[in-house]
C-alpha positions as semicolon CSV with decimal commas, in nm:
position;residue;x (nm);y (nm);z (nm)
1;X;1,958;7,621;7,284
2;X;1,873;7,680;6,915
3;X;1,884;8,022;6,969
4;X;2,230;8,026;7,138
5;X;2,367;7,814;6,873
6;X;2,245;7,992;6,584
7;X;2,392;8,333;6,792
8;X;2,707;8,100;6,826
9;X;2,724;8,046;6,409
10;X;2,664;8,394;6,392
11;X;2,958;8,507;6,607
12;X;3,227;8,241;6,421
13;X;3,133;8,381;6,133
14;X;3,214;8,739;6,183
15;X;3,438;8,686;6,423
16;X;3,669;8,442;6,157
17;X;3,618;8,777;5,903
18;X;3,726;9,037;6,153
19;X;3,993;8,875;6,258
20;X;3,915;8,782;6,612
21;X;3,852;8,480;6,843
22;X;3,511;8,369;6,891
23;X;3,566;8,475;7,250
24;X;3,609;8,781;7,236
25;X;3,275;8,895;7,081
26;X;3,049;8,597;7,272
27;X;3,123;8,659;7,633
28;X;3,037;9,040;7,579
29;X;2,732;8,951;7,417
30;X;2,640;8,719;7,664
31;X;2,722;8,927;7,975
32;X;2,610;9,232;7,825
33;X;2,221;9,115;7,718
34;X;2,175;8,771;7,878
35;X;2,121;8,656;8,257
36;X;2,358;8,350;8,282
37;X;2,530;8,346;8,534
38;X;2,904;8,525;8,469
39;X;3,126;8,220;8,542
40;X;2,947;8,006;8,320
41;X;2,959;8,233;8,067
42;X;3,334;8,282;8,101
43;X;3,372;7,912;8,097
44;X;3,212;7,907;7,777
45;X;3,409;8,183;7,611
46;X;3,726;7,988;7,692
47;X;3,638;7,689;7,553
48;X;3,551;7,805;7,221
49;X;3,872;7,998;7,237
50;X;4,066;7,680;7,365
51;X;3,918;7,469;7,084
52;X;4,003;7,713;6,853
53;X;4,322;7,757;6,915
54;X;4,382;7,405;6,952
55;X;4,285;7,314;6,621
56;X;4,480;7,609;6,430
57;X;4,779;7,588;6,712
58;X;4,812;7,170;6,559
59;X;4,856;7,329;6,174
60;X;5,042;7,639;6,259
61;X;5,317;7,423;6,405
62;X;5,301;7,141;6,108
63;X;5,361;7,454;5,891
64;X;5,640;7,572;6,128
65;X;5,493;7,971;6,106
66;X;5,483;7,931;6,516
67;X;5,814;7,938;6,695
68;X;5,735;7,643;6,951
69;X;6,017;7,718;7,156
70;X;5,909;8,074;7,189
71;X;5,540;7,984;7,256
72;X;5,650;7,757;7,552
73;X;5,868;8,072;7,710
74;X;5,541;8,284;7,653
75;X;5,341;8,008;7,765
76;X;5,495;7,965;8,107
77;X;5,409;8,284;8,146
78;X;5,048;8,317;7,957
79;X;4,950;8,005;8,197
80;X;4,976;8,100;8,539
81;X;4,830;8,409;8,473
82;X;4,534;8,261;8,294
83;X;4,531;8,045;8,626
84;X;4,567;8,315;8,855
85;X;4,285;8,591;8,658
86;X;3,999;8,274;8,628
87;X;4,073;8,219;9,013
88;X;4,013;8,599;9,093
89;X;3,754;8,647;8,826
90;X;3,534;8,330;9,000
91;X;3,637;8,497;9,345
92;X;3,513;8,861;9,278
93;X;3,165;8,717;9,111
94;X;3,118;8,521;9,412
95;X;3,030;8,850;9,581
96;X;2,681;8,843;9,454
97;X;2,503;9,122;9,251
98;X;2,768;9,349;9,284
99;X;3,052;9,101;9,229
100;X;2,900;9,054;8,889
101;X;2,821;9,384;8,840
102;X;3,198;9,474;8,874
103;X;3,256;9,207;8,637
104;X;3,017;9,363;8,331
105;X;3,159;9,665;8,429
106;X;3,562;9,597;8,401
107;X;3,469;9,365;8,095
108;X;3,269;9,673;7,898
109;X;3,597;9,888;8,003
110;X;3,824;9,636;7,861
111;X;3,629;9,621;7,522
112;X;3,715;9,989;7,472
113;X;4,114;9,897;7,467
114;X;3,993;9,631;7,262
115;X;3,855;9,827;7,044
116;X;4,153;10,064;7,014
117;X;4,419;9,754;6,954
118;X;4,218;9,604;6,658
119;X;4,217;9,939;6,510
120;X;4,590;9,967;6,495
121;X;4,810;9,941;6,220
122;X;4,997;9,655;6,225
123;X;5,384;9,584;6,101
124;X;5,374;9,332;5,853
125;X;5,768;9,292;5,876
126;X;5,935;9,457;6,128
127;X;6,287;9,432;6,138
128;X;6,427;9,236;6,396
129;X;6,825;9,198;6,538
130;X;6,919;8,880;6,625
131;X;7,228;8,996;6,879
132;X;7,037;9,000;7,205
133;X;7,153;8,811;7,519
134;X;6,775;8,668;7,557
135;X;6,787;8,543;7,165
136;X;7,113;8,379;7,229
137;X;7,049;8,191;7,507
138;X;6,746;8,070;7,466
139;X;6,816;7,997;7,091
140;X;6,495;8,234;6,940
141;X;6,656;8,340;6,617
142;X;6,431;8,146;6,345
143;X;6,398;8,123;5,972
144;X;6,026;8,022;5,733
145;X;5,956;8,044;5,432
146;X;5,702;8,347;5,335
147;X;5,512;8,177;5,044
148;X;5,383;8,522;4,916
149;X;5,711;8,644;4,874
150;X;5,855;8,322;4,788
151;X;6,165;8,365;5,038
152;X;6,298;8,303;5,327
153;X;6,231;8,587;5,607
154;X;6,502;8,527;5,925
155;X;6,313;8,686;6,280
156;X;6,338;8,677;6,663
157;X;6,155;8,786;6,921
158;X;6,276;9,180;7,078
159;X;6,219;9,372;7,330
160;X;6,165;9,010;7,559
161;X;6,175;9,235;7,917
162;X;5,859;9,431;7,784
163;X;5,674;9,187;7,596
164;X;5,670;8,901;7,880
165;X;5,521;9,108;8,130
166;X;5,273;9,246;7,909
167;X;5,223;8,868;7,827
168;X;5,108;8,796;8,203
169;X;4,883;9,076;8,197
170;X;4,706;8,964;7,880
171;X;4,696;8,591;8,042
172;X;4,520;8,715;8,346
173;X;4,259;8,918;8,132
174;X;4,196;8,613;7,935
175;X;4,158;8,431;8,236
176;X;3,966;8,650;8,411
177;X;3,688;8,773;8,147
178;X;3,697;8,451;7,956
179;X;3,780;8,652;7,625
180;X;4,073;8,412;7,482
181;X;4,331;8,720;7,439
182;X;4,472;8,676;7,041
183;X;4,311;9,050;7,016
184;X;4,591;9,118;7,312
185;X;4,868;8,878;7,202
186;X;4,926;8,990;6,816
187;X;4,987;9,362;6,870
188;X;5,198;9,218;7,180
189;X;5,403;8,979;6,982
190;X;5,368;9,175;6,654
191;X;5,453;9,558;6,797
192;X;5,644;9,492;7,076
193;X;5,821;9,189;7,040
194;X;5,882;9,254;6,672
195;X;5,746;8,933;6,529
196;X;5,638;8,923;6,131
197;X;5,219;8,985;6,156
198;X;5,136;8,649;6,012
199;X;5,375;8,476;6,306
200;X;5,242;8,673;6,535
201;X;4,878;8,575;6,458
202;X;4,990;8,202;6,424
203;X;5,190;8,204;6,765
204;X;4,895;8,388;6,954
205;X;4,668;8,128;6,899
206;X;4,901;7,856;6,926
207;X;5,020;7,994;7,281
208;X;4,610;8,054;7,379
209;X;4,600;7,642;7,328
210;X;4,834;7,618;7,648
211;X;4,638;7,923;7,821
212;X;4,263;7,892;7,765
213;X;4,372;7,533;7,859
214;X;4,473;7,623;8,211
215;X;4,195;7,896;8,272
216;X;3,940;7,648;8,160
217;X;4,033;7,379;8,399
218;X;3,937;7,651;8,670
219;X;3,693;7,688;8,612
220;X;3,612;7,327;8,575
221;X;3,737;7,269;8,867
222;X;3,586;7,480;9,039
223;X;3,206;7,315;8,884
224;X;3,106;7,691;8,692
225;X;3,106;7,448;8,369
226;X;2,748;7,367;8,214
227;X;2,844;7,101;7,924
228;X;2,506;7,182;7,765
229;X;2,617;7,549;7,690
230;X;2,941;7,480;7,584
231;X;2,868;7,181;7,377
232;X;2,625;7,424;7,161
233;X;2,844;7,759;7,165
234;X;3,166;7,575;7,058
235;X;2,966;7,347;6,790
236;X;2,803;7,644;6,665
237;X;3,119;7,885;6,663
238;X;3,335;7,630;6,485
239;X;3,102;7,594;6,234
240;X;3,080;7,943;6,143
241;X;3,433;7,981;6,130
242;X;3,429;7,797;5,858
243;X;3,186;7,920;5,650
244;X;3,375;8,235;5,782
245;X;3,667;8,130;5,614
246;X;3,538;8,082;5,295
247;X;3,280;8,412;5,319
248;X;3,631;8,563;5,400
249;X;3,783;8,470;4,996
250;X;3,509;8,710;4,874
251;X;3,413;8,996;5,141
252;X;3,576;9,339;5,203
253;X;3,711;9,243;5,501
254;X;3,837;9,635;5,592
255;X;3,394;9,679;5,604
256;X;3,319;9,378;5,809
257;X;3,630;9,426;6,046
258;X;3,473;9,813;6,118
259;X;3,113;9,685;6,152
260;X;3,248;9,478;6,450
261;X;3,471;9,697;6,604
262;X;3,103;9,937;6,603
263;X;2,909;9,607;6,712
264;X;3,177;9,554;6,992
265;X;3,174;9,977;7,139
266;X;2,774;9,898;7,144
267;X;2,801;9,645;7,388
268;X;3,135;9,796;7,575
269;X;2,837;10,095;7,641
270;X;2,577;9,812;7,733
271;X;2,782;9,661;7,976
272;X;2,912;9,951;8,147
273;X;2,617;10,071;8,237
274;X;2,416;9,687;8,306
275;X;2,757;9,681;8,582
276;X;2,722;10,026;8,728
277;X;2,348;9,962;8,791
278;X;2,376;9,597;8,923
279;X;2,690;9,782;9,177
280;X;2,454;10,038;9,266
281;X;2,602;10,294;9,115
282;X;2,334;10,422;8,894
């Protein structure tokens, strides 16, 4: 256990300085050079998401950067398929060797379009019309103020018949592979549903709270929980988010953020080739 919780510190660290969920870089790791089982692992990886975005979802809407009413549209979507993708993802590893196999396998493929959405450029402010039917009726059209630019910046969500389908597919990935999905949800929110960067980054983990929740419970439910590994990965990953946060003040993030996105095709290789063997494949 010391060793997973010092691997644990490790990963909140550089995942808080890349810019990604804790998630996202320990179930890979954990699938891709560890035997535990793949639902527990999964389990895991959505709890220290969940937590996560729990505790930044509680200031995000204190600070009113996350549109809640938005964030409960997405979220009634985000949930069921979180639901829905841990159901099929405990399902398809029930198969045995090759049931996990297929697992490592689909989860090393998905790191590659991981891989490609942290390494695009992102609209800080895109511009946004605030005629549509959608924004109207649902009342989306919202106002903060941008302390940087010491202003008020008006948005609402576009595009609404894209972005919420490509919302359910990100909540069944995050479901299924245990990932958490903020990697998925701010180009989502931010490219195609035209949301400032920092609101998108604020709502994505807010709307992960409601998400990871429902995947987690699952999994739960379905007794692929171990409290012992999740007690240390989450204790350990929270703590070195913070010291990621403050490492963050001082380090060239554009270095760190590449190093990862190197660390992360690694193990995309490691477990695409772990999966085709355990299928038979190779």
């Amino acid at each position: 256990m010391v060793g997973l919780f010092v691997l644990a510190l490790i990963i909140g660290v550089a995942g808080t300085i890349a810019g990604v969920g804790g998630g996202v870089l320990f179930t890979p790791v954990m699938l891709g050079f560890t035997d535990v089982h793949p639902d527990l692992v999964r389990a895991t990886g959505l709890a220290i998401a969940c937590y996560s975005s729990i505790m930044a979802g509680v200031i995000f809407f204190k600070e009113r950067i996350a549109p809640f009413r938005l964030i409960l549209i997405a979220s009634s979507v985000l949930l069921p398929a979180a639901i829905i993708g841990s159901m099929v993802g405990i399902h398809v590893a029930a198969l045995g060797k090759w049931g996990q196999g297929l697992v490592r396998l689909l989860l090393g493929l998905t790191i590659f379009i991981v891989v490609v959405l942290l390494s695009i450029k992102k609209v800080d402010w895109p511009t946004s019309r605030c005629s549509g039917g959608f924004v109207k009726f649902f009342g989306l059209r919202y106002i903060y103020h941008e302390k940087t630019l010491n202003k008020e910046i008006e948005y609402c969500p576009i595009r609404p018949y894209a972005g919420l389908p490509l919302l359910f597919l990100v909540g069944f990935v995050s479901g299924f592979f245990g990932l958490g999905a903020a990697w998925a949800l701010i180009p989502t929110y931010n490219l195609v549903m035209g949301l400032p960067l920092k609101v998108a980054a604020a709502s994505s983990k807010a709307s992960l709270a409601f998400a990871d929740t429902g995947a987690l419970w699952v999994y739960m439910h379905s007794g692929k929980v171990y409290p012992e590994l999740i007690i240390t990965a989450s204790l350990g990953v929270i703590l070195g988010a913070n010291m990621g946060a403050k490492i963050l003040l001082k380090a060239r993030v554009a270095i760190i953020r590449w190093l990862i996105i190197a660390i992360m095709i690694f193990n995309g290789i490691q477990l695409v080739i772990r999966g085709l063997g355990e299928m038979g494949i190779i």
